[in-house]
Structure formats: C-alpha cells, structure tokens
C-alpha positions as CSV (number, residue, x, y, z in Angstrom):
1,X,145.3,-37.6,294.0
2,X,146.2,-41.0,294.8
3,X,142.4,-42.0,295.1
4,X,141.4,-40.7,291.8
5,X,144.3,-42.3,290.2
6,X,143.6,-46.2,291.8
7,X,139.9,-45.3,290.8
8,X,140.9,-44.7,287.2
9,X,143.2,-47.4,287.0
10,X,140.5,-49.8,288.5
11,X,137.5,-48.1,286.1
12,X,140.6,-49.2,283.1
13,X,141.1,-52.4,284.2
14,X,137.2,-53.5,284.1
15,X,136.9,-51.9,280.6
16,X,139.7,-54.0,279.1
17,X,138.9,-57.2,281.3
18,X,135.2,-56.8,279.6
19,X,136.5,-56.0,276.4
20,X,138.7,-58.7,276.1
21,X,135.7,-61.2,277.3
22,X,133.5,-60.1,274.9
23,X,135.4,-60.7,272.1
24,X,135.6,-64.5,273.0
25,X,132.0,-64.5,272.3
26,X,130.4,-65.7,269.8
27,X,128.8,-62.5,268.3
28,X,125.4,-64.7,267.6
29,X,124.4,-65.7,270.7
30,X,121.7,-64.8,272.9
31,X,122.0,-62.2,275.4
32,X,123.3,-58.4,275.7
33,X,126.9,-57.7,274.1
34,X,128.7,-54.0,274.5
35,X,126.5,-52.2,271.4
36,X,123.9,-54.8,270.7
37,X,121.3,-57.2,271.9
38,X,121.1,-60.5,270.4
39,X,117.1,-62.0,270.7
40,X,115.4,-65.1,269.4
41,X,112.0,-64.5,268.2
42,X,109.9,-67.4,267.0
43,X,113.2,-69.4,267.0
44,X,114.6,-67.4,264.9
45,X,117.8,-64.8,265.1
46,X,117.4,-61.0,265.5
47,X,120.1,-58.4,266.2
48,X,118.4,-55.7,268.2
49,X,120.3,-52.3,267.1
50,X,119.0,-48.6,268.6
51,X,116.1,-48.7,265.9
52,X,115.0,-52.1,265.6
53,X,115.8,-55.5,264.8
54,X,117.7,-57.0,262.2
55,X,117.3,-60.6,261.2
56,X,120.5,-62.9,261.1
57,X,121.2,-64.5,257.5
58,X,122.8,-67.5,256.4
59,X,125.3,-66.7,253.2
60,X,122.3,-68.5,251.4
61,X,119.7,-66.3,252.7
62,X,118.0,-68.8,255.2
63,X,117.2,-67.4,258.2
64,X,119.5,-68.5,261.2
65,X,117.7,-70.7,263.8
66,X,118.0,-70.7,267.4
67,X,121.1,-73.7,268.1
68,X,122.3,-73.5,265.1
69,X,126.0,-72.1,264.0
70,X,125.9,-69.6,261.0
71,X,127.6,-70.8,258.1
C-alpha cells in the first residue's frame, strides 16, 4: 500500500512540476508543449493541432515570423 501510494505521489509531483514549467513558456515557441506542437515552416509560424496546422497571426493579420515576438 505504501508503494502504490509514493508511486502516486511521485506520478503527482511530475505532473504539477511539468505543468507549472510549461506555463512559463512562451506559448509561440518552437518545440512540443502539453496539447500542441509549435513548427516553423518556410520561416513562418504554425500550430500543429490533431488535424493539421494552424498559422500564427499578428492582430494585423501578418503572418508571425520565425524570431519575432507576436504583437
């Protein structure tokens, strides 16, 4: 009993570590996060989701390039 419980309590304790690392992310940068993929394609931004991609947009409706902060 003792086992399952240090084994649930250690499973927790990664879960929130990783949680708590991913949201000091920034959501836009390359790489895997927990539900998404973040890729650059032809220098350009694209959120992968489970049916495709997704293309990151300014708030003027330029694309956002690779190195560049999203405004």
């Amino acid at each position: 009993m003792k086992t399952l419980l240090g084994i649930f309590l250690v499973a927790t304790l990664f879960l929130v570590t990783f949680s708590y690392l991913e949201t000091k992310k920034d959501p836009y940068e390359v790489g895997n996060h927990l539900d998404y993929n973040v890729k650059s394609i032809n220098g350009f931004i694209y959120i992968s989701a489970d049916r495709g991609y997704i293309q990151v947009l300014n708030s003027d409706g330029t694309p956002l390039k690779k190195g560049h902060k999203i405004y």
